[in-house]
C-alpha positions as CSV (number, residue, x, y, z in Angstrom):
1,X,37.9,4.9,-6.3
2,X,34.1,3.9,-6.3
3,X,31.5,5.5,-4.9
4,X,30.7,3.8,-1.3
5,X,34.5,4.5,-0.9
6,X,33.9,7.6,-1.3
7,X,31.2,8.0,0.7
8,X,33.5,6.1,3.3
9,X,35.5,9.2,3.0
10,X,33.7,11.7,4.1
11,X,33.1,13.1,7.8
12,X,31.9,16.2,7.1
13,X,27.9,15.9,8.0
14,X,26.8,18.8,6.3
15,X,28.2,17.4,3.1
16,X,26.6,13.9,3.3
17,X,23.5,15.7,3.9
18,X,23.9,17.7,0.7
19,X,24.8,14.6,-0.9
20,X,21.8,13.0,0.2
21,X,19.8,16.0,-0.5
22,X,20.9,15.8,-4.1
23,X,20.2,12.2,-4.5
24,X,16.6,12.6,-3.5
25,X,15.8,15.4,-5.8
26,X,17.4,13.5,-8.7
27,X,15.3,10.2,-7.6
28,X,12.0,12.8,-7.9
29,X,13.1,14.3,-11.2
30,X,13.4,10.5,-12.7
31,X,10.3,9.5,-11.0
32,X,8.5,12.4,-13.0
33,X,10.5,11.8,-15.8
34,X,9.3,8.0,-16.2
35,X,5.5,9.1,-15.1
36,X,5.6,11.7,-17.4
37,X,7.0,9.2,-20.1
38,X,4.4,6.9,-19.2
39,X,1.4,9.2,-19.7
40,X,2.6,10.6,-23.1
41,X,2.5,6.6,-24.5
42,X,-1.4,6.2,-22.6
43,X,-2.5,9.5,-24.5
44,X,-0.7,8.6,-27.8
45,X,-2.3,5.0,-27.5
46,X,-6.0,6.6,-26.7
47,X,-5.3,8.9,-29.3
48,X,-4.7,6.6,-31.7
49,X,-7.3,4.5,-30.8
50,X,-9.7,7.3,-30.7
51,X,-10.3,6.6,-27.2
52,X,-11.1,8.7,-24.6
53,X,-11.6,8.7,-20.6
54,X,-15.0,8.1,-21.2
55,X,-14.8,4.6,-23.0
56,X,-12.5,3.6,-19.9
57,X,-15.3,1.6,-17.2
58,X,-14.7,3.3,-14.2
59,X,-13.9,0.8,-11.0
60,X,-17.0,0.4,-9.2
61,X,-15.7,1.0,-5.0
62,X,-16.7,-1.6,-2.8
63,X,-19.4,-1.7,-0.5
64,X,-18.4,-1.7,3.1
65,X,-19.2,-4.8,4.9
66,X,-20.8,-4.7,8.4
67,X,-19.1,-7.2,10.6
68,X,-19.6,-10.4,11.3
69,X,-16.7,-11.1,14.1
70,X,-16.0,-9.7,17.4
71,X,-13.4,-10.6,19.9
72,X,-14.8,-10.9,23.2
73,X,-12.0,-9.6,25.3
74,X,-12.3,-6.2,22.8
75,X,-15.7,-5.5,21.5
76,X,-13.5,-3.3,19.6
77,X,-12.0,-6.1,17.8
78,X,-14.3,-7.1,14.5
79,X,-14.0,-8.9,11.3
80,X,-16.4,-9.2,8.6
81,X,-15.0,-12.4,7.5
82,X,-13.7,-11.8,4.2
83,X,-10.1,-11.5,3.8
84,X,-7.1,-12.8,6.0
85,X,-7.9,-14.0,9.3
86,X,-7.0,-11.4,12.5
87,X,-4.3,-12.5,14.7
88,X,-6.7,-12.4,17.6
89,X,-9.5,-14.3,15.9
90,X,-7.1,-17.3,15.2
91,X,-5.8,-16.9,18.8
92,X,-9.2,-16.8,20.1
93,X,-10.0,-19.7,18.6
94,X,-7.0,-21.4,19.7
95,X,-6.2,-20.4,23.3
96,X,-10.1,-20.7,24.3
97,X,-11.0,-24.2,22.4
98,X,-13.8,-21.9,20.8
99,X,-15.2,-22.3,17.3
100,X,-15.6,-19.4,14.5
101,X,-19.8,-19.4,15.4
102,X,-18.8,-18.1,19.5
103,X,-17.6,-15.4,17.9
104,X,-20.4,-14.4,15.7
105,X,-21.6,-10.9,16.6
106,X,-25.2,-12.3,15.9
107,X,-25.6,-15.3,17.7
């Protein structure tokens, strides 16, 4: 018998919940496990490159960027025009025959 016909099996709530209970608490214990794996090779590899966390540049975060966008029907509504295109810039554009510039914030 195989495991989902096992499961199949079963009525008892209580004990699929244990079940499931179980199952999560193993997925966490591997999830350490491999993190925990995975750290011990980074610190062997710094050691043995006499490296430390200061010779590791440090991501810079990104400025925010004031918008450039707003939807008319929703001042709330902006985009700074990087990135993907909001759904209600393109349907702006599309339902109102408008172009990106009657949307600029600063006209």
């Amino acid at each position: 018998m195989n495991f989902n016909d096992h499961i199949e099996k079963l009525t008892d709530v209580d004990e699929l919940k244990e079940i499931i209970d179980a199952a999560s608490k193993r997925i966490d214990a591997i999830e350490f496990a491999k993190k925990a794996s995975a750290i011990n090779q980074i610190q062997e590899l710094m050691l043995s490159n006499d490296l430390s966390l200061d010779d590791i540049p440090q991501q810079k975060p990104r400025p925010k960027v004031a918008p450039k966008y707003a939807n008319p029907e929703n001042p709330g509504e902006t985009w700074s025009g990087r990135g993907r295109e909001p759904k209600w810039f393109s349907e702006y554009i599309n339902e109102n025959n408008a172009t990106r510039e009657d949307l600029l914030i600063n006209k």
